[in-house]
N, CA and C atoms as a LAMMPS dump frame, in Angstrom:
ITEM: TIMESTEP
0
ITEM: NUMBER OF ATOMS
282
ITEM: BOX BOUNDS ff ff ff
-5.0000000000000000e+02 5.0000000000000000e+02
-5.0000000000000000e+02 5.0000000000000000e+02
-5.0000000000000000e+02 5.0000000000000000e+02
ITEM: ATOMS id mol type element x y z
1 1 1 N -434.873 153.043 400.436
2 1 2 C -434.485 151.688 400.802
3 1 3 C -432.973 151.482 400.639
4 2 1 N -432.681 152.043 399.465
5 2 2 C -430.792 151.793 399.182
6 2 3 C -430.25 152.351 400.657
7 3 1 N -430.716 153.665 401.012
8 3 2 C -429.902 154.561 402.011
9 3 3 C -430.423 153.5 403.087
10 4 1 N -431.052 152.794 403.187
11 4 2 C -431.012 152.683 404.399
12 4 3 C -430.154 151.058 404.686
13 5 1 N -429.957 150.821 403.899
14 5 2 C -429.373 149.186 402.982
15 5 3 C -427.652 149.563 403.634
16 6 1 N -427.49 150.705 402.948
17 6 2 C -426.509 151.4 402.565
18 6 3 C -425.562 151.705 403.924
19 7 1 N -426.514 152.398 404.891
20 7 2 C -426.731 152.622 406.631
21 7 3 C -426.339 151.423 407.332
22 8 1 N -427.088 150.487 406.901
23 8 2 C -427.078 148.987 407.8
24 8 3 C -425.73 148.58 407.515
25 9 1 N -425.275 148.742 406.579
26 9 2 C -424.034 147.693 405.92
27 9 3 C -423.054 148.959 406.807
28 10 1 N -422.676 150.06 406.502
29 10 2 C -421.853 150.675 407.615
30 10 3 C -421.86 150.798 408.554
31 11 1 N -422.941 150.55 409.404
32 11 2 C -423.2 150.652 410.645
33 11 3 C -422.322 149.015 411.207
34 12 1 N -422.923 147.476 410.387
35 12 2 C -422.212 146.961 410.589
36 12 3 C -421.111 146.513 410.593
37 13 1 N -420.8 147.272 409.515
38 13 2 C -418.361 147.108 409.634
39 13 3 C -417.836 147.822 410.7
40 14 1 N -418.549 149.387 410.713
41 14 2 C -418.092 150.021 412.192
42 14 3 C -418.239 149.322 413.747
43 15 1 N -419.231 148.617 413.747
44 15 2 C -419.701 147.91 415.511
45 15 3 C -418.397 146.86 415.045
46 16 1 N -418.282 146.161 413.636
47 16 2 C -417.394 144.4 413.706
48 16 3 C -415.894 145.388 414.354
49 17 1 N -415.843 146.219 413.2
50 17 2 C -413.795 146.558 413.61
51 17 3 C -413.68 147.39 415.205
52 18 1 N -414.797 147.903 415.726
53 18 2 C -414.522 148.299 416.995
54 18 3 C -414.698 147.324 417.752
55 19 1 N -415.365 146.31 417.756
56 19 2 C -415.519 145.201 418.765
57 19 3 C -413.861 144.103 418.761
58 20 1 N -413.119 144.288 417.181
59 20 2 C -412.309 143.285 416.811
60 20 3 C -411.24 144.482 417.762
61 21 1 N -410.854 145.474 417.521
62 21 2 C -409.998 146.493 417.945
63 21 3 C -409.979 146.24 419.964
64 22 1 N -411.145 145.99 420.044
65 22 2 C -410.823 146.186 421.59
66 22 3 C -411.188 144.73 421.858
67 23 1 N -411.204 143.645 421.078
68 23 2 C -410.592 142.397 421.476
69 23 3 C -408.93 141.984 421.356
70 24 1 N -407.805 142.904 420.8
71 24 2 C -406.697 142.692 420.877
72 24 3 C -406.387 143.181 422.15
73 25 1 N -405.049 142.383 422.121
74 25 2 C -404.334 142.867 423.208
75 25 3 C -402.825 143.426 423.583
76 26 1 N -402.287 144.127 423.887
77 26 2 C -401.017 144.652 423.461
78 26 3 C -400.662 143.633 424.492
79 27 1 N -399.42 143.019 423.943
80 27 2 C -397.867 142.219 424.036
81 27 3 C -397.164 143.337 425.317
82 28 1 N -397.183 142.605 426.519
83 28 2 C -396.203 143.089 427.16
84 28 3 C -394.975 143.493 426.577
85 29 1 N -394.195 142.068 425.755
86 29 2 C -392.625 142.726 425.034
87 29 3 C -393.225 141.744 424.173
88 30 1 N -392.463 142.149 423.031
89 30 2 C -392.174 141.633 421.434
90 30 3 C -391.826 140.181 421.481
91 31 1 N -392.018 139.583 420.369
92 31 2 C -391.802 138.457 420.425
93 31 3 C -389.682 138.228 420.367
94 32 1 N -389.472 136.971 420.948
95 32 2 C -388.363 137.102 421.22
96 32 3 C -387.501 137.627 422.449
97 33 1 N -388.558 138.796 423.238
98 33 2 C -387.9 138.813 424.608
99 33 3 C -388.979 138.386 425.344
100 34 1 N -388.331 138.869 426.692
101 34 2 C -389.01 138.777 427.852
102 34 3 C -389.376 139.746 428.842
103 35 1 N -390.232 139.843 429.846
104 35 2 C -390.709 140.725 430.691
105 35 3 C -389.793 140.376 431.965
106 36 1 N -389.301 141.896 432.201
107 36 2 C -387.922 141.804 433.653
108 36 3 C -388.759 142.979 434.576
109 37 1 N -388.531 142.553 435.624
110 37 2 C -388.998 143.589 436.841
111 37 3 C -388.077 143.924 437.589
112 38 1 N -388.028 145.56 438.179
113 38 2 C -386.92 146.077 438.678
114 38 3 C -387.46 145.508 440.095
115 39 1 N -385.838 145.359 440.99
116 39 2 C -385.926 144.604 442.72
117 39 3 C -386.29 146.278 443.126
118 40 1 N -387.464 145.541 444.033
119 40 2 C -387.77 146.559 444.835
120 40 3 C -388.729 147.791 444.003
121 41 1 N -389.089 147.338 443.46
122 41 2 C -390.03 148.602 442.534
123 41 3 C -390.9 148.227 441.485
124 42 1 N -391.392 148.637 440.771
125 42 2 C -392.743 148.453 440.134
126 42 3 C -391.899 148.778 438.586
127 43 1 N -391.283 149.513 438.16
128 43 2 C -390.995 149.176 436.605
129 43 3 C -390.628 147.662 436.027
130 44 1 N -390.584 147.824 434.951
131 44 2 C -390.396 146.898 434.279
132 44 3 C -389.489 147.385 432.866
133 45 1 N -388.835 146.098 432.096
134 45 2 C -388.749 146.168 430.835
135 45 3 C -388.017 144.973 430.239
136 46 1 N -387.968 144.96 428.864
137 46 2 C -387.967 144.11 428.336
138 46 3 C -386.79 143.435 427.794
139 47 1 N -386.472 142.634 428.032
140 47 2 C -384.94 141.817 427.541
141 47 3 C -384.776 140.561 426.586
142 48 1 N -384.207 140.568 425.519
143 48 2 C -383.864 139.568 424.567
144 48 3 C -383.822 138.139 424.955
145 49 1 N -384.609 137.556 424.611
146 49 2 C -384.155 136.042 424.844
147 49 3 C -382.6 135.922 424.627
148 50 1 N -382.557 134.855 425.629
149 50 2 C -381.24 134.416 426.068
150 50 3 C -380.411 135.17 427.227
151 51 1 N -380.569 136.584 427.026
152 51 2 C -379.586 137.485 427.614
153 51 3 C -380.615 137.258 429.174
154 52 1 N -379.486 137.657 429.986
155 52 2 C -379.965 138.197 431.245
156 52 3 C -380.119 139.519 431.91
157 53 1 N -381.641 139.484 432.854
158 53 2 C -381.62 141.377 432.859
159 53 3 C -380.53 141.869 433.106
160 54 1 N -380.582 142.84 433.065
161 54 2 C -379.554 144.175 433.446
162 54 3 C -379.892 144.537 434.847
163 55 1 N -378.739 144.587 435.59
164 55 2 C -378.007 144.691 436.959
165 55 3 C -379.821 145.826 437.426
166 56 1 N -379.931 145.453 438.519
167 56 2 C -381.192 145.908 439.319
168 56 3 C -382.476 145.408 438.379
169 57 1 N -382.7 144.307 437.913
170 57 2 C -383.876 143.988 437.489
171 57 3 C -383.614 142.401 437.404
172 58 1 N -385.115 141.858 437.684
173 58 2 C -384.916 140.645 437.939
174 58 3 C -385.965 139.72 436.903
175 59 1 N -386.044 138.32 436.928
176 59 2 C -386.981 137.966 436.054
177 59 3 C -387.966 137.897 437.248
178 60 1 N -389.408 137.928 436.869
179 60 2 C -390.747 137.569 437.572
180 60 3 C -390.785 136.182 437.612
181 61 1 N -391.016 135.794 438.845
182 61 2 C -391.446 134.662 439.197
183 61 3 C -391.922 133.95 438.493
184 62 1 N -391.627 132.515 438.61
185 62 2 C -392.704 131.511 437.068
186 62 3 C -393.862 131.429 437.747
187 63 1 N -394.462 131.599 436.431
188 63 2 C -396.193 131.767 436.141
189 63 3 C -396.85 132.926 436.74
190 64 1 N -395.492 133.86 437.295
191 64 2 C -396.346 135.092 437.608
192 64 3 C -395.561 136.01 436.748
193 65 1 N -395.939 136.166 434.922
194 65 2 C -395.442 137.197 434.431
195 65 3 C -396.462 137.221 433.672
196 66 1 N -396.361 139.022 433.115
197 66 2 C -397.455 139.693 432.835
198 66 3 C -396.947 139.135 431.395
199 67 1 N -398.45 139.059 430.615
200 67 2 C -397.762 138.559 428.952
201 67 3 C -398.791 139.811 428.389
202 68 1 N -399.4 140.566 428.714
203 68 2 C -400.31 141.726 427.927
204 68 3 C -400.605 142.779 429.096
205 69 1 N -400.534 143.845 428.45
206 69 2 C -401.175 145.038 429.551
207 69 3 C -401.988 144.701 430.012
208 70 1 N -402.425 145.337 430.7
209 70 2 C -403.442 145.05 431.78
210 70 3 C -403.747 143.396 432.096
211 71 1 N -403.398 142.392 431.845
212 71 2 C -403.624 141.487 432.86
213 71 3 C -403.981 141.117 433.588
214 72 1 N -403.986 140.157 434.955
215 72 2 C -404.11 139.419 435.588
216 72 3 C -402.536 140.191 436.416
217 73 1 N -401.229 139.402 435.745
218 73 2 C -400.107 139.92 436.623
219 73 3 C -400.197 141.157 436.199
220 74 1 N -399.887 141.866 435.464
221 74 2 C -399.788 142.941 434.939
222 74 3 C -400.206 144.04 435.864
223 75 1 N -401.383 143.843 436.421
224 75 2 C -402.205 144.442 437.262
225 75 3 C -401.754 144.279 438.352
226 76 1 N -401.561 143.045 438.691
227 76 2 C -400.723 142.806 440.096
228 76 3 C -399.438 143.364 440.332
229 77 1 N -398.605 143.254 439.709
230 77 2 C -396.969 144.175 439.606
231 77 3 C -396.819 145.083 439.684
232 78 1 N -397.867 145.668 439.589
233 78 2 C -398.061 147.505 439.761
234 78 3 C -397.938 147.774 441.369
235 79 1 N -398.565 146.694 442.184
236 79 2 C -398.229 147.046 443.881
237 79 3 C -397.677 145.68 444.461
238 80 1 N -397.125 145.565 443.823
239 80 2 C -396.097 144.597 444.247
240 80 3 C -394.698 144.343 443.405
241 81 1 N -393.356 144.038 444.204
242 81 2 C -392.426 143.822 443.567
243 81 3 C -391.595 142.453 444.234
244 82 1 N -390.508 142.519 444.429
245 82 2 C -389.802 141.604 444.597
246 82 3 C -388.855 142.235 445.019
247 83 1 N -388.178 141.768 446.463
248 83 2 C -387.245 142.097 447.39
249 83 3 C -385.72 141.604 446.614
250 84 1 N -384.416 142.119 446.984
251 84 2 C -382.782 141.53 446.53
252 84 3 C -383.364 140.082 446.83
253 85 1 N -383.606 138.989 448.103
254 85 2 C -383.895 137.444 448.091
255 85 3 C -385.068 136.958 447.245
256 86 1 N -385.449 137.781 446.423
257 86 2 C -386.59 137.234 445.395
258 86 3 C -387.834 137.027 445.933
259 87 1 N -388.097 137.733 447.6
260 87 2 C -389.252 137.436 448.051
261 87 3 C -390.365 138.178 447.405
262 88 1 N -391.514 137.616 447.203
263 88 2 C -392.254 138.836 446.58
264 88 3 C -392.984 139.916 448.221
265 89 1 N -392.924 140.942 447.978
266 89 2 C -393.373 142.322 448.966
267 89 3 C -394.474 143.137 447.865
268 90 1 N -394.993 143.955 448.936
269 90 2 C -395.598 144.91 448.68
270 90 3 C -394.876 146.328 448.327
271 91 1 N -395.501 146.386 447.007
272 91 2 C -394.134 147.833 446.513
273 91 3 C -393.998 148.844 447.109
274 92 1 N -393.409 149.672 447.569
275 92 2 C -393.203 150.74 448.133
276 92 3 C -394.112 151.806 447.457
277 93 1 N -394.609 152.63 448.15
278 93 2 C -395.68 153.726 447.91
279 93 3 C -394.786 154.667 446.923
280 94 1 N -395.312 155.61 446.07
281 94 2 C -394.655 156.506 444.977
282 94 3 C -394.76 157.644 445.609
């Protein structure tokens, strides 16, 4: 009866911390910056509040930025980018 007491109680911390583990979500960027997308292409990276991207990268459109991997945008930005006039396009094939 203990072993099996014993069983139940590990069995249930292992199912809680794997279920809690793949309910997080990784942070596009750290707190304090922001998510920048390169014109014309599918990378990305991340820039300090306040500052502005760096020359060939632009900010994402409002309300279309990715705030966690895999996403909603996140997912979307991968085939799509944004033209030099900020239009959004379809990204160029790799």
């Amino acid at each position: 009866m203990r072993k099996t007491m014993l069983g139940l109680a590990v069995a249930s911390v292992t199912a809680a911390l794997t279920l809690t583990a793949c309910s997080i979500q990784e942070a596009s960027c750290s707190d304090g910056e922001y998510s920048v997308l390169t014109v014309g292409g599918t990378g990305s990276a991340c820039v300090s509040d306040g500052e502005k991207p760096p020359k060939g990268y632009t900010r994402y459109p409002q309300g279309k930025e990715p705030k966690h991997v895999d996403d909603k945008w996140d997912v979307y930005w991968r085939t799509h980018t944004v033209d030099e006039n900020g239009k959004i396009i379809k990204a160029p094939a790799e």
